[in-house]
C-alpha positions as CSV (number, residue, x, y, z in Angstrom):
1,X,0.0,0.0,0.0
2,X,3.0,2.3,0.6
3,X,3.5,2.1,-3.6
4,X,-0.3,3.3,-3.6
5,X,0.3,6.3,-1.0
6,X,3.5,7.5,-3.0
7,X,1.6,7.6,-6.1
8,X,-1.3,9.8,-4.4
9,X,1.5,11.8,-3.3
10,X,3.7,12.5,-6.8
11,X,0.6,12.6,-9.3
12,X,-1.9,15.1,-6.6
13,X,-0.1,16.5,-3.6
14,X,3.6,17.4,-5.0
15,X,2.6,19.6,-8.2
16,X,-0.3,21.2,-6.1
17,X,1.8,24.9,-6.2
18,X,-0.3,26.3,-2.8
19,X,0.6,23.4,-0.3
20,X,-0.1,26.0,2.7
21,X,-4.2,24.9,2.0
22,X,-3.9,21.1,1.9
23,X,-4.8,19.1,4.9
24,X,-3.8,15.4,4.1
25,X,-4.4,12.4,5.7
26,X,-4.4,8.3,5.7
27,X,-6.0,5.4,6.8
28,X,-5.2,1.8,6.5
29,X,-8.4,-0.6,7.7
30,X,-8.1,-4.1,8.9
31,X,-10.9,-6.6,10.1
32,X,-10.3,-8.8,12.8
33,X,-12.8,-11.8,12.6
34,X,-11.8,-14.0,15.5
35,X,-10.5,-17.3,14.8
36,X,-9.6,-16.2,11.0
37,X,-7.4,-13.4,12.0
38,X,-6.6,-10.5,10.2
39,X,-8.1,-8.8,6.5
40,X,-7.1,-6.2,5.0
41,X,-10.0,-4.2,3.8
42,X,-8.5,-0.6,2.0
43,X,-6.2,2.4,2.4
44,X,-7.7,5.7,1.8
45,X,-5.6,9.0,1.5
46,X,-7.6,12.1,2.4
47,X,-7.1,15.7,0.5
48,X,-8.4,18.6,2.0
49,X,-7.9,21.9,-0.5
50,X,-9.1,25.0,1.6
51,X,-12.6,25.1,2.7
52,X,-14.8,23.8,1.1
53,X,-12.9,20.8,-1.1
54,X,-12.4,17.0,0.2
55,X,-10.7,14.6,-2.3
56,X,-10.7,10.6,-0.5
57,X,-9.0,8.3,-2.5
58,X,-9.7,4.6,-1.7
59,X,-7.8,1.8,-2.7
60,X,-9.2,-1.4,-2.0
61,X,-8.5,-5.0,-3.1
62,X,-11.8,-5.0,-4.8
63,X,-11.8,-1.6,-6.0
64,X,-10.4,1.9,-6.3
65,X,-13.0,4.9,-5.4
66,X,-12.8,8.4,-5.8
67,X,-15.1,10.9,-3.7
68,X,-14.7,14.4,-4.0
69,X,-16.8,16.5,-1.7
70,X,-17.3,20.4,-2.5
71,X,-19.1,23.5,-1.3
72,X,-20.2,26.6,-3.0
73,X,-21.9,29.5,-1.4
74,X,-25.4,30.4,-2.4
75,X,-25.8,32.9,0.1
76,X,-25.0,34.3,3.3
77,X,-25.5,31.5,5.6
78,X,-26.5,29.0,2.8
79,X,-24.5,26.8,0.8
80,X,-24.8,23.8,-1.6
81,X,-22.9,20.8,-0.7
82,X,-22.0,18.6,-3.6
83,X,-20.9,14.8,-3.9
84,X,-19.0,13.0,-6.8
85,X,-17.8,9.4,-6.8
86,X,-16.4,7.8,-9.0
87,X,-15.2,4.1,-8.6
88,X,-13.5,1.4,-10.9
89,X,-15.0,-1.8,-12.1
90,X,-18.1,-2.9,-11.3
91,X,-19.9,-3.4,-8.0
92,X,-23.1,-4.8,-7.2
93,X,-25.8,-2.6,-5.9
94,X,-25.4,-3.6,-2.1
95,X,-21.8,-3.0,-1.8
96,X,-22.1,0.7,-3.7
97,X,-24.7,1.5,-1.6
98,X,-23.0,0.7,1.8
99,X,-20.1,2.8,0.5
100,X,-21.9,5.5,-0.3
C-alpha cells in the first residue's frame, strides 16, 4: 500500500503549487474476525484543499474509489454541498450503496 500512498502523493499533492491549503491524511483498515485473523480491507488517502474541497482516495483489493466532496456559497448563511464518486470496475448494488 505504501506504492499506492507515493503515487497519491507525486501525481496530486507534489505539483499542487499552494501546499499552505492542503490538509492530508491516511488510513489503513483491517478486520479482525476471531478465529480467522486478520483482513485487509482498503487504504484511503484524504485531501483537504481549503474550505470547502475533500478529495478521499480509496484503494481497495476489490476496487479503487474516488469521492470528491465540495461546497459553494449560495448565500449568506447558505451553501450547496456537492458529492462526486467515481469508482473502478463494477460493484453490485449492495456494496455501492453501503459505500456510499
Amino acid at each position: 500500500m505504501s506504492e499506492f500512498k507515493g503515487r497519491v502523493w507525486r501525481e496530486l499533492i507534489e505539483p499542487y503549487p499552494n501546499k499552505e491549503v492542503l490538509s492530508i491524511g491516511s488510513l489503513d483498515n483491517w478486520i479482525h474476525i476471531p478465529l480467522l485473523g486478520e483482513w485487509y480491507m482498503f487504504s484511503a488517502v484524504i485531501i483537504q484543499i481549503g474550505l470547502g474541497v475533500v478529495f478521499v482516495v480509496l484503494k481497495s483489493p476489490l476496487y479503487d474509489l474516488v469521492f470528491h466532496h465540495y461546497v459553494v456559497p449560495i448565500g449568506r448563511h447558505q451553501q450547496q454541498v456537492f458529492h462526486d464518486c467515481f469508482i473502478s470496475g463494477y460493484v453490485p448494488y449492495f456494496s455501492s450503496s453501503k459505500i456510499l
